[in-house]
N, C-alpha and C positions, 0 to 999 in steps of 0.2 A: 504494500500500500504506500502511495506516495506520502513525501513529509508535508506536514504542513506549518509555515513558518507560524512564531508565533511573535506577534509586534510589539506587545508588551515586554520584550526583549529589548534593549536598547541597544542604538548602533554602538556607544562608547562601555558597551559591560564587557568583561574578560570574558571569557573562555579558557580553563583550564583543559588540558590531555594528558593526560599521562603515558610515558613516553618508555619503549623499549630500547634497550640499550642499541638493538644494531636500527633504528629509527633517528640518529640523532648523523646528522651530515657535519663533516669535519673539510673547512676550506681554510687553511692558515689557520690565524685567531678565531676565525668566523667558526661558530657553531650553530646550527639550525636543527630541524627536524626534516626528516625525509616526506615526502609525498606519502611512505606508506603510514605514517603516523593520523594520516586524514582520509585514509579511505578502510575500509573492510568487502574482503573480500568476500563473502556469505551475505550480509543483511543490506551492505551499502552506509549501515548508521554508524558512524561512530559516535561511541558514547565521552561525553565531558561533563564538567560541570561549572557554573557562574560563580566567578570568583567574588568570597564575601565574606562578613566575621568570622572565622573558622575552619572554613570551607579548606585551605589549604594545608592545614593541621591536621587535619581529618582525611585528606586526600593520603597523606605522608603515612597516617596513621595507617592505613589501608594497602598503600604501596610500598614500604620500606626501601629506600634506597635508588627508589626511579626518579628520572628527572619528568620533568611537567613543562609542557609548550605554555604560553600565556598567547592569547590571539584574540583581539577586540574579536564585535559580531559584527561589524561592519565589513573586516576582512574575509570574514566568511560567506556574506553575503554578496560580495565582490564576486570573489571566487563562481559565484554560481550555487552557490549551496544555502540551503535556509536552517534554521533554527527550530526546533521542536522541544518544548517540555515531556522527559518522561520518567514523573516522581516516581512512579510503581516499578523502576526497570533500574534503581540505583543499590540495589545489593545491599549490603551491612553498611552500608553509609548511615553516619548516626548527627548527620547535620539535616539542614530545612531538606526535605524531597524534594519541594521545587527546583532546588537549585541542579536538580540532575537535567541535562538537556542529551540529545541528542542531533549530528548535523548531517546534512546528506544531500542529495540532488531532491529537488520538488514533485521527479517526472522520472520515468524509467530512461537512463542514460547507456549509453554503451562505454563497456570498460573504459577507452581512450578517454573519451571526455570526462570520466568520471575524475582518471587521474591526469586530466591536465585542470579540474577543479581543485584537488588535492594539490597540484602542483604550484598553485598560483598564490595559497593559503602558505605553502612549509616557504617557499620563495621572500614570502612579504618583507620587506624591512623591520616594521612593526612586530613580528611577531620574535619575541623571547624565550629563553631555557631561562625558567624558574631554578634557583641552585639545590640540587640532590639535595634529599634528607639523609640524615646515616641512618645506618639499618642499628637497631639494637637490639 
């Protein structure tokens, strides 16, 4: 089922990802995220969450030791991709459920586009690696 953007999103809120390690592109000083940190290959959703009081505490809490992309919704929405709330699809997250979103194409895409929307998002200037939490 297609996504459906939701507006109540603001173009200047974060977007959290949580990030695997072979997901993170190494150019000189320059570190980013890959394209595959913004797509999925089964659903199309990737899941994030709105960065807020907490919310990155509790992401770390969850992740141990992963880094986290930061990426307004604006860029995401650049990209081609919209915004979707999905409180009920945020696992043992023990912050607001709202804040769980999901981002993806609006419309059934074919693979290529899908990852040159991904591509446009890991690319961005704007878009930052949050610094690793330690694992304890």
């Amino acid at each position: 089922m297609p996504l459906q953007n939701d507006a109540s999103i603001g173009d200047n809120a974060v977007l959290l990802r949580v990030l695997h390690d072979n997901w993170i592109y190494r150019d000189g000083e320059r570190r980013r995220p890959t394209k595959q940190a913004f797509m999925d290959g089964n659903t199309g959703e990737v899941s994030c969450f709105i960065d807020g009081p907490g919310v990155r505490e509790e992401i770390r809490r969850m992740f141990p030791g992963r880094e986290i992309a930061a990426v307004r919704a604006q860029v995401v929405r650049d990209s081609g991709f919209v915004i979707e709330r999905r409180p009920a699809d945020c696992g043992n997250f023990r912050g607001a459920p709202d804040s769980h979103v999901v981002i993806g194409p609006p419309v059934q895409l074919r693979r290529l586009e899908c990852e040159r929307c991904a591509h446009r998002i890991a690319v961005h200037p704007d878009v930052i690696l949050v610094a690793r939490a330690p694992i304890e």
